[in-house]
C-alpha positions as CSV (number, residue, x, y, z in Angstrom):
1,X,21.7,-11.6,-24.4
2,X,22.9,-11.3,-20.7
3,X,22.0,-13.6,-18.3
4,X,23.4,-15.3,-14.8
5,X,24.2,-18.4,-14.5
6,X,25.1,-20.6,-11.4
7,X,28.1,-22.2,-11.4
8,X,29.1,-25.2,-9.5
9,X,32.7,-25.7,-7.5
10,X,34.3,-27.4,-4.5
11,X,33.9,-24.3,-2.9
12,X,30.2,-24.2,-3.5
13,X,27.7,-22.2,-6.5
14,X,28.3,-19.0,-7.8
15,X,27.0,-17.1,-9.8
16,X,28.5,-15.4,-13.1
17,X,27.4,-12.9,-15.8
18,X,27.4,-14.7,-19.5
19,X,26.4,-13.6,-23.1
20,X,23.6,-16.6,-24.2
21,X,21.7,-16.7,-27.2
22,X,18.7,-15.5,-27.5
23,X,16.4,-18.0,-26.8
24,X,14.0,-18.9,-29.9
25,X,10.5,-19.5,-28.9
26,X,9.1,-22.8,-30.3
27,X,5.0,-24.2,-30.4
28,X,3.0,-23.0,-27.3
29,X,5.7,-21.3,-25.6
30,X,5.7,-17.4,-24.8
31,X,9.5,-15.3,-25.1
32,X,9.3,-12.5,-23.0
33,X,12.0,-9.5,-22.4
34,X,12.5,-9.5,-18.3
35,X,11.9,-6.2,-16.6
36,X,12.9,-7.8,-13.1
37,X,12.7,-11.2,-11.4
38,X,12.4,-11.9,-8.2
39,X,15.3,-13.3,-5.6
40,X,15.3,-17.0,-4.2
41,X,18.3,-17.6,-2.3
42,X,17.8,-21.2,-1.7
43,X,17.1,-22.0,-5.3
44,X,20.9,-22.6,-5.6
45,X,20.7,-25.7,-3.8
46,X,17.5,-26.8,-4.8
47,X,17.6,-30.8,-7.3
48,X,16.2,-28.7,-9.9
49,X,19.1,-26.6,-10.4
50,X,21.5,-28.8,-10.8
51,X,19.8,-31.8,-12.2
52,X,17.4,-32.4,-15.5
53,X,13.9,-33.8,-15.3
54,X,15.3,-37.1,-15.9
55,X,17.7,-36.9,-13.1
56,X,21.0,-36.3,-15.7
57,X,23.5,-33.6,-14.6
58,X,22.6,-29.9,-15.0
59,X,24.8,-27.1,-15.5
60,X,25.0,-23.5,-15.9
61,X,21.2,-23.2,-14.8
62,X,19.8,-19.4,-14.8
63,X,18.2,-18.6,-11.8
64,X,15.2,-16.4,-11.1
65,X,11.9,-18.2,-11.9
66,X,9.3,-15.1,-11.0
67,X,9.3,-12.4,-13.2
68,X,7.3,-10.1,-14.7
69,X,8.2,-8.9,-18.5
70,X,6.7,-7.8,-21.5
71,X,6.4,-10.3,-24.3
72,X,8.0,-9.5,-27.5
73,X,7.6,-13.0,-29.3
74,X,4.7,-15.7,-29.5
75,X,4.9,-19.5,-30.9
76,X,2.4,-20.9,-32.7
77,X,-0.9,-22.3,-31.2
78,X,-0.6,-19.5,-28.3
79,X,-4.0,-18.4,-27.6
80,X,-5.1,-15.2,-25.5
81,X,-1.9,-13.4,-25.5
82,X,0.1,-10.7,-27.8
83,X,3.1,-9.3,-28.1
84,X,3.5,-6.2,-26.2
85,X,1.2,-7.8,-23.1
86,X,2.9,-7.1,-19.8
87,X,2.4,-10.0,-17.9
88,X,3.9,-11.9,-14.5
89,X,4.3,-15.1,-13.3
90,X,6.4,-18.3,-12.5
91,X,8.5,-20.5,-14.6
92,X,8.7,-24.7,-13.9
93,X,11.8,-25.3,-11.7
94,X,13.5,-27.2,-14.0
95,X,13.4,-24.6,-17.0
96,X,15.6,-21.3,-17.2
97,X,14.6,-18.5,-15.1
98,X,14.6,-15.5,-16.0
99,X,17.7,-13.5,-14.8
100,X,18.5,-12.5,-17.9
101,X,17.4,-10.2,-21.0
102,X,15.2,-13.1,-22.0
103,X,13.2,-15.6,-20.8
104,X,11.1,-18.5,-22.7
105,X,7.8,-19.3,-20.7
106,X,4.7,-21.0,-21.3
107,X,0.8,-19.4,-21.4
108,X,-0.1,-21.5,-18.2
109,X,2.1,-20.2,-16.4
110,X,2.1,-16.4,-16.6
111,X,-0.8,-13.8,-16.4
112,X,-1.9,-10.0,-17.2
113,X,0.7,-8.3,-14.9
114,X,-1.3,-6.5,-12.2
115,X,-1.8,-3.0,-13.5
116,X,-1.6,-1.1,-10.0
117,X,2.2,-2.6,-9.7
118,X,5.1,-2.0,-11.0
119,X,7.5,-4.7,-13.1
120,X,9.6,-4.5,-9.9
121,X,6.4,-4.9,-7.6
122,X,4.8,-7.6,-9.7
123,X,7.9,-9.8,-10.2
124,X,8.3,-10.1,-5.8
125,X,5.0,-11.7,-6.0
126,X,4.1,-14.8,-7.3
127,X,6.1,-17.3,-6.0
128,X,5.1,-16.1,-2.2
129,X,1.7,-15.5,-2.9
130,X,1.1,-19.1,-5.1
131,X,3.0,-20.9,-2.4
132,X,0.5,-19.4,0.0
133,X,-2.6,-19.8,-1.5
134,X,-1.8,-23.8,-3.3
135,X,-0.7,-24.1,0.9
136,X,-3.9,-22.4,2.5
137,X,-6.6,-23.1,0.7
138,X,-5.5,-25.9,-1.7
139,X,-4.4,-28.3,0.5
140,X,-5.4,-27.1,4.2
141,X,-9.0,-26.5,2.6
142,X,-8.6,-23.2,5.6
143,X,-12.1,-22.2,6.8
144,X,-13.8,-18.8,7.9
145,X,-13.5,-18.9,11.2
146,X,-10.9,-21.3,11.3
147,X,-7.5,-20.5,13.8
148,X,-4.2,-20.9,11.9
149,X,-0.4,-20.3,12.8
150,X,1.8,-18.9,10.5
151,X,5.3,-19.1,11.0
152,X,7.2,-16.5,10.0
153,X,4.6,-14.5,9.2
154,X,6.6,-11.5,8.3
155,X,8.8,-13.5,5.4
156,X,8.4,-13.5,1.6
157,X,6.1,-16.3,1.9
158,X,4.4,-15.8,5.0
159,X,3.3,-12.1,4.5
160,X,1.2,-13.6,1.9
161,X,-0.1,-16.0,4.1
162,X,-0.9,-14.2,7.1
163,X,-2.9,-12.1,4.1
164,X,-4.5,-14.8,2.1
165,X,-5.4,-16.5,5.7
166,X,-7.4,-12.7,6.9
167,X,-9.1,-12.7,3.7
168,X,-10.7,-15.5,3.7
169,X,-12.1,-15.0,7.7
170,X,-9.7,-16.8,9.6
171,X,-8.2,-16.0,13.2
172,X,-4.6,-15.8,12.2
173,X,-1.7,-16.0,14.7
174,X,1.9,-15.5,13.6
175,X,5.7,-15.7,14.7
176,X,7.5,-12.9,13.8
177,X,10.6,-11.1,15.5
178,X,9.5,-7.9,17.8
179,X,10.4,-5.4,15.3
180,X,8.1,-7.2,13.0
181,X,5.1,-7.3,15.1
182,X,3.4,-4.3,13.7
183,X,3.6,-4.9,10.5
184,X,2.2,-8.4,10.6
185,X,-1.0,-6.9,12.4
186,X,-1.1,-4.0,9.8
187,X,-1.2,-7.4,7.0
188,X,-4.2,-8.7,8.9
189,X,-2.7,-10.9,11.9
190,X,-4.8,-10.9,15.0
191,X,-1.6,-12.2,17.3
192,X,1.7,-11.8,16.9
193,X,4.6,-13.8,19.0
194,X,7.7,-12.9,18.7
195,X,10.0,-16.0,18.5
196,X,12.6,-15.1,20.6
197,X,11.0,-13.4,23.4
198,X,8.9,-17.1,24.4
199,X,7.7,-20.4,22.8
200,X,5.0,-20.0,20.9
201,X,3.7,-23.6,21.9
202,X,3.4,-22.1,25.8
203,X,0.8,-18.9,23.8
204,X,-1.0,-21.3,21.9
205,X,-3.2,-24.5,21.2
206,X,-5.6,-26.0,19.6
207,X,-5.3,-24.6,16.2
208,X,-7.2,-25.7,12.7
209,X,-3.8,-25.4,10.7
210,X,-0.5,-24.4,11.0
211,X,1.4,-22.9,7.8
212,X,5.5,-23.2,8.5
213,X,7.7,-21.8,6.2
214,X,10.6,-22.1,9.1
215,X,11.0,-26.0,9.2
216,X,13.6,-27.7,11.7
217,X,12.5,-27.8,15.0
218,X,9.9,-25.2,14.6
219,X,8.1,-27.5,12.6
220,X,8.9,-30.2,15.2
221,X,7.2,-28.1,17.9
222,X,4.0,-26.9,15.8
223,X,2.2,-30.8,16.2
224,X,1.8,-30.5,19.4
225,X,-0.5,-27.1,19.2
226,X,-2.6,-28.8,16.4
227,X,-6.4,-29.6,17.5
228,X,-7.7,-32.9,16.5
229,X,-7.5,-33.4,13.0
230,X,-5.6,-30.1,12.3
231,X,-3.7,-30.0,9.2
232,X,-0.3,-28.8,9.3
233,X,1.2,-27.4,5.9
234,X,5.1,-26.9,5.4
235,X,7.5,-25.4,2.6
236,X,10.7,-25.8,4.3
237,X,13.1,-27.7,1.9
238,X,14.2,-30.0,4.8
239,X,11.0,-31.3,5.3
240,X,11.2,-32.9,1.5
241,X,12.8,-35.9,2.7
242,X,13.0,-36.3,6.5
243,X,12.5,-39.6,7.9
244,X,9.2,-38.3,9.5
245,X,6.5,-39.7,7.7
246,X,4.2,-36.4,9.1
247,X,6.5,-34.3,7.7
248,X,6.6,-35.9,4.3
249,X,3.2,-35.2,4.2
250,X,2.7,-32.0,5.3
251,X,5.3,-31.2,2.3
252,X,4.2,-28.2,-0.1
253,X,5.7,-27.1,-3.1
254,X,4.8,-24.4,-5.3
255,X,3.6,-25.0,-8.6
256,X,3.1,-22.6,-11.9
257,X,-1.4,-21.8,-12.0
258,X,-2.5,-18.9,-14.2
259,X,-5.6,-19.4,-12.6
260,X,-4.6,-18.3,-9.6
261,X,-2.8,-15.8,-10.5
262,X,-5.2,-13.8,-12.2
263,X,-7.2,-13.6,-9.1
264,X,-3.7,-12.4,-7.5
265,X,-4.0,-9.7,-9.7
266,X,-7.1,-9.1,-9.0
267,X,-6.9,-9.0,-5.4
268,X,-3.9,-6.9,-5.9
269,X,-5.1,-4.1,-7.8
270,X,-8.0,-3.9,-5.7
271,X,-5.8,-3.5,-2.7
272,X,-6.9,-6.7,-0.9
273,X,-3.3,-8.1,-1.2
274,X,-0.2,-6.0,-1.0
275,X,3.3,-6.4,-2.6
276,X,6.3,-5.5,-0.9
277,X,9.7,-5.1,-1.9
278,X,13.2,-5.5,0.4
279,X,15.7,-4.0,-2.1
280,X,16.3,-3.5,-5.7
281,X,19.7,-4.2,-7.6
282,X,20.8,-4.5,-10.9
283,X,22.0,-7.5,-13.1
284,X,25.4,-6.8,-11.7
285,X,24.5,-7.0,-8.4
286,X,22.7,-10.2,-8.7
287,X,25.4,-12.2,-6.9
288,X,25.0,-9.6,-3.9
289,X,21.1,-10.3,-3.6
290,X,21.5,-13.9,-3.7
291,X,24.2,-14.0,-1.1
292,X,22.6,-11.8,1.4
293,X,24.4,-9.1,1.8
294,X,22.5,-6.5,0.0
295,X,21.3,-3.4,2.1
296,X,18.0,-3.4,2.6
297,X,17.0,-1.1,5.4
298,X,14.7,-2.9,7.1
299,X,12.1,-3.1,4.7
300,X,10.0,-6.3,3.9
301,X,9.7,-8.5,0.9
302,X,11.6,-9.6,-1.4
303,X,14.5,-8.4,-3.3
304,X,14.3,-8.2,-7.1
305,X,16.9,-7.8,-9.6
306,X,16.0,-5.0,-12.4
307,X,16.7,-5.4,-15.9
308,X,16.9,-2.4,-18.9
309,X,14.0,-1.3,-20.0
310,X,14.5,-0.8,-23.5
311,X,14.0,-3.7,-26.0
312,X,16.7,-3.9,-28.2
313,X,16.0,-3.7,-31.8
């Protein structure tokens, strides 16, 4: 099968096109044939992609860990699944991901792809979308009625924040550039401030939570607009080990749950949450969409890498 694979150098990753094996699908795990996966650019310098589990070297680690794909082989003691099932959803960081014909995953971690979407819609979801909702109303417990900031309300992550956040009945603020402004109140914001135009601490105060997906000193200035026993959420990778105990524990990281994304789905294909994609490339182009320089008009969302429809005999 084709698949990418990152490559490490003294001049940095890279990524390059390989022929793999096929993987072989073992007890309770699901292979599936990728249809598209969705683009994380940071995932190249993530622990998980160049170290094991148990902390040993890693190398030639294929990227892409949302997809959504059709599965074409099941292991034994796989309940509630069969072959032919379109489904989406996240692999463990740490496993292969699924730029590539191929993919092994587990049950737990996919679910019934949402039928309103398309492979190319359903793969730019679930890694925004979990990270918003394990964020939100996991660990911030958020509350109708309940004010909450959203940086970067307009990203990959944060347009399902801003989302989730309106759903459930809370007063949702968000930084945004100007262009952006617009869309975030057609998502369900009820303020937008555009980052660049003034300090969103001199707009704001006393909020319930504050959802950063900027980090640096964004997330520096968000304490101060926090109300008494606020709770202040981040997934910015340079919060994972800062010498700021606060920011250690306002840590988030996403985590594989079919649970939660079957009520995705749900919410999806009753047009509660919306999907959007930046750009779509092919396997050949994958090096372009994780190095930024893929056109994209102006759109939102995510980019996502396409694979062949056809399953090969």
């Amino acid at each position: 099968m084709k698949a990418m694979q990152i490559i490490t150098s003294d001049k940095g990753p890279r990524l390059i096109l390989a022929e793999l094996p096929t993987p072989e699908v073992g007890s309770g795990e699901i292979l599936v044939h990728v249809r598209a996966t969705g683009v994380t650019p940071a995932e190249f310098f993530w622990y998980p992609t160049t170290h094991t589990k148990s902390g040993t070297t890693r190398m030639g680690a294929v990227p892409g860990h949302e997809f959504s794909a059709v599965i074409v082989a099941i292991g034994k003691d796989v309940e509630d699944f069969e072959v032919g099932d379109e489904v989406y959803g996240m692999n463990d960081w740490f496993a292969d991901g699924a730029t590539a014909d191929y993919c092994v995953t587990l049950p737990r971690h996919i679910a019934r792809k949402p039928k309103t979407l398309s492979h190319e819609a359903a793969a730019s979801v679930p890694i925004g979308a979990l990270t918003s909702w394990q964020g939100l109303i996991d660990r911030a417990k958020l509350a109708p009625g309940e004010r909450v900031l959203v940086h970067g309300g307009a990203g990959a992550v944060g347009l399902y924040a801003v989302q989730l956040a309106h759903n459930g009945g809370a007063h949702v603020i968000t930084t945004v550039s100007g262009h952006d402004i617009d869309f975030v109140k057609r998502l369900g914001a009820n303020e937008a401030i555009d980052y660049k135009a003034c300090r969103f601490e001199k707009q704001i105060r006393d909020v319930d939570v504050v959802f950063d997906t900027v980090g640096g000193e964004t997330l520096g200035r968000s304490w101060g607009v926090l109300k008494q026993g606020g709770r202040m959420i981040t997934i910015a990778s340079d919060s994972e080990g800062p010498a700021d105990q606060r920011a250690k524990d306002a840590f988030s990281i996403v985590e594989p749950n079919q649970k939660q994304l079957v009520e995705v789905a749900k919410q999806l294909d009753a047009g509660h949450l919306r999907a959007f994609v930046k750009a779509t490339v092919g396997l050949n182009e994958a090096w372009a969409a994780y190095s930024g320089v893929v056109k994209d008009e102006g759109r939102n969302g995510k980019i996502v890498i396409t694979l062949e429809a056809e399953i090969p005999d």
